[in-house]
C-alpha positions, 0 to 999 in steps of 0.5 A, spaced: 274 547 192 275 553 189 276 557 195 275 564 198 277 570 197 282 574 202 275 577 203 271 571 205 267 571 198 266 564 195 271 565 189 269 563 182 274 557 181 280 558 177 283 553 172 288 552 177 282 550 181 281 544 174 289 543 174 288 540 182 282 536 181 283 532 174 290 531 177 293 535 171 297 541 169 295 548 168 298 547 161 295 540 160 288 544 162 289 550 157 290 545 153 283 541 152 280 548 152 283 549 146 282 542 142 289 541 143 291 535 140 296 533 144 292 532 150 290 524 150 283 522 150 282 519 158 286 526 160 280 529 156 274 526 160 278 527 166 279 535 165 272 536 161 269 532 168 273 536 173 270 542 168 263 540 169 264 538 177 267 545 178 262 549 175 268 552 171 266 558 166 271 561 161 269 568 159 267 568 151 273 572 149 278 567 152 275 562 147 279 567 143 285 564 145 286 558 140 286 564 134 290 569 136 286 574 135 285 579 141 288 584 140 291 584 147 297 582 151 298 580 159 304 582 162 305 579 170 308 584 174 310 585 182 311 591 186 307 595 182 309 601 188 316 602 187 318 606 182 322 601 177 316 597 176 311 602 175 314 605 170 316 598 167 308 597 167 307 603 164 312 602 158 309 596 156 302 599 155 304 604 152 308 601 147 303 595 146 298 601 144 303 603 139 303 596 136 295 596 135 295 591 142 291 592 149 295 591 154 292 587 161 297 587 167 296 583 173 300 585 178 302 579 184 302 580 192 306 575 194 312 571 191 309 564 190 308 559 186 301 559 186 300 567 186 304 567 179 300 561 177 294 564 178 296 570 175 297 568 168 291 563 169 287 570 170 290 572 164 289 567 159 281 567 162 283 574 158 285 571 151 291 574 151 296 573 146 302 573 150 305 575 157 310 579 159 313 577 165 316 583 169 318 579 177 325 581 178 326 575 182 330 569 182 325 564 184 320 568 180 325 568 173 325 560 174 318 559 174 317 562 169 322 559 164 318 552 166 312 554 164 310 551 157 304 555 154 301 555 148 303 562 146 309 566 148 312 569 154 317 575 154 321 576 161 322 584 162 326 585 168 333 582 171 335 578 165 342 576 162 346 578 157 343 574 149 338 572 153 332 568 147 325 572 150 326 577 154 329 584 153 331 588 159 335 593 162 343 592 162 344 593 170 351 590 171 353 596 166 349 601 170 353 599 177 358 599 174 357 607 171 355 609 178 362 606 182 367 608 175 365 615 176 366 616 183 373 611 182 375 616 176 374 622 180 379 619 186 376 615 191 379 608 193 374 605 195 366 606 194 362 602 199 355 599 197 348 600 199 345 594 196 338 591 195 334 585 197 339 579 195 333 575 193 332 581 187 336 579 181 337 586 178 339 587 186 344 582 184 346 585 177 348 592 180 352 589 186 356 585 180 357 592 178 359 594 183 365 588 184 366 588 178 368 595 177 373 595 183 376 588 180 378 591 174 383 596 177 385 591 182 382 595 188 378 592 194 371 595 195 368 598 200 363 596 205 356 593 204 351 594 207 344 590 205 338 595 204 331 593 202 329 598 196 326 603 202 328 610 204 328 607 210 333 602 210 337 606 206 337 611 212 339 605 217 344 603 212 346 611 211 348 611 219 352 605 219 356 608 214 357 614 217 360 611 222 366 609 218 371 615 216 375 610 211 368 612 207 368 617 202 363 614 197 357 610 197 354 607 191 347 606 192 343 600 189 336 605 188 334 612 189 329 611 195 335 608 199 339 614 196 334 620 200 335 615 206 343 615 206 343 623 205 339 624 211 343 620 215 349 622 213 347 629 214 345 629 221 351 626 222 355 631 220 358 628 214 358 633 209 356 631 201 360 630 196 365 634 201 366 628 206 361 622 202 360 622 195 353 619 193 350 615 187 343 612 187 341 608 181 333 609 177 333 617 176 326 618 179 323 625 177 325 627 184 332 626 184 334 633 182 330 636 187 334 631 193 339 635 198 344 635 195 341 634 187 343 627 186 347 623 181 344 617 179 343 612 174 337 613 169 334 607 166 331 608 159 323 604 162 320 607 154 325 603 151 325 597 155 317 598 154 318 598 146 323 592 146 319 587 150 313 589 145 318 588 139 320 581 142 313 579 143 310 582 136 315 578 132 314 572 136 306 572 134 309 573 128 313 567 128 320 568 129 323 562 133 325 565 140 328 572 138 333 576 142 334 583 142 341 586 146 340 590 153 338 597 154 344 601 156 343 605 162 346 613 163 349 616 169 346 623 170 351 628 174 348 632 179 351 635 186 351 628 190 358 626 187 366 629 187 373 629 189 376 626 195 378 631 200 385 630 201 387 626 208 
């Protein structure tokens, strides 16, 4: 019943493994382990004999939970080797240090149901106090707005505007920045190198995108969808290249941004003379990129702080607070310039 791990080894069975036996929610599980009161008592004999069936063992500090006195914050967080998610990551710790709290992070693989269940099942083995969700995905997001814990959990990436328990990076605003700069400085149109459509910070910077257009009553220029890589950024760079009615091109991320370069240099495509060029994230090697690149820089400390501020004050029993988005900042290098004139 419990399962093996992808390496074959027989895995110690998880809470999830109880929740599927005693025929229960992983919630109505964590809640007979805590002496909730709310849990009926045939449920109880139920979940306690699943327990005993299973073999299941909590960690001593686990124990900790129903006291709220661990010390540490869980945070869930996916593709953890792109740069915006790391560097959430890493916000967090350290603004969770700086607020006397340690900081476990679990990060996900696949995009399921099960592996986002099985990762905040890990963490309240941990006794963690709350739990910082930083999955930039749509399913993921609704997921998590459906859990019912027994301690708060705070969304960190791909939220919207007045949104309660959750801080975030104001995306929308950031393609916005990056299209008005190259609309200001004279170009009709800016084509967008987007990303996944199953990304919601993807969808926000689109809608910047749009949105800048629309409020001078212009058309945008093409779309063409990339996944966050350099190398579909190059495939996308080629198909623009191939179109001289572009002259700008806001790309939805830096990565994808070195990509767009090397194919529009190998086309013969002058940056910024014939193309001008916005990514969007700021990596540390974006001043290095030929040319420097114009991109939009998201403040990943900040972030860190106001999701550890909303998770503070929801431990110290605030009803659902809020905190207004983070503002990102165009940085203007060589990528971007006027239109040549036709």
């Amino acid at each position: 019943m419990a399962g093996e791990s992808a390496s074959g080894r027989r895995r110690s069975p998880s809470m999830a493994d109880v929740a599927a036996l005693a025929g229960v929610s992983h919630q109505t599980v964590s809640r007979v382990l805590n002496d909730s009161p709310l849990v009926r008592e045939d449920t109880r004999e139920r979940v306690h004999a699943a327990i005993v069936e299973l073999g299941y063992r909590r960690n001593a500090a686990a124990r900790l939970l129903a006291t709220n006195r661990s010390g540490r914050i869980g945070m869930v967080s996916a593709h953890l080797a792109l740069y915006g998610p790391s560097m959430i990551a890493g916000a967090v710790q350290e603004a969770g240090r700086e607020a006397g709290y340690d900081v476990s992070v679990v990060g996900v693989l696949e995009l399921s149901e099960e592996a986002l269940r099985d990762a905040v099942d890990r963490l309240l083995d941990q006794a963690v106090e709350a739990i910082v969700v930083a999955v930039a995905h749509r399913d993921a997001h609704n997921l998590v707005r459906s859990l019912s814990l027994p301690i708060p959990v705070v969304l960190a990436q791909g939220v919207e505007p007045g949104e309660s328990m959750a801080a975030g990076i104001d995306q929308v605003a950031g393609g916005r920045l990056a299209t008005n700069h190259m609309l200001d400085a004279g170009h009709r149109s800016v084509a967008h190198v987007s990303g996944p459509a199953d990304w919601t910070e993807a969808a926000q910077r689109r809608e910047g995108w749009r949105r800048a257009h629309e409020a001078r009553g212009l058309l945008p220029g093409p779309e063409v969808p990339g996944d966050w890589s350099a190398s579909s950024g190059y495939d996308a760079g080629r198909r623009i290249a191939q179109d001289p009615s572009v002259t700008a091109v806001f790309v939805a991320n830096d990565a994808m941004a070195l990509g767009v370069l090397k194919a529009l240099h190998e086309a013969g495509r002058h940056v910024p003379g014939d193309v001008s060029v916005v990514g969007f994230d700021n990596v540390p090697e974006a001043g290095f990129y030929f040319p420097s690149l114009t991109t939009v820089a998201q403040d990943f400390p900040e972030l860190g702080r106001r999701a550890v501020d909303l998770t503070v004050r929801a431990l110290g029993g605030e009803e659902r607070p809020a905190v207004e988005l983070a503002q990102p900042e165009l940085l203007i290098r060589s990528s971007t310039g006027m239109p040549r004139s036709r």
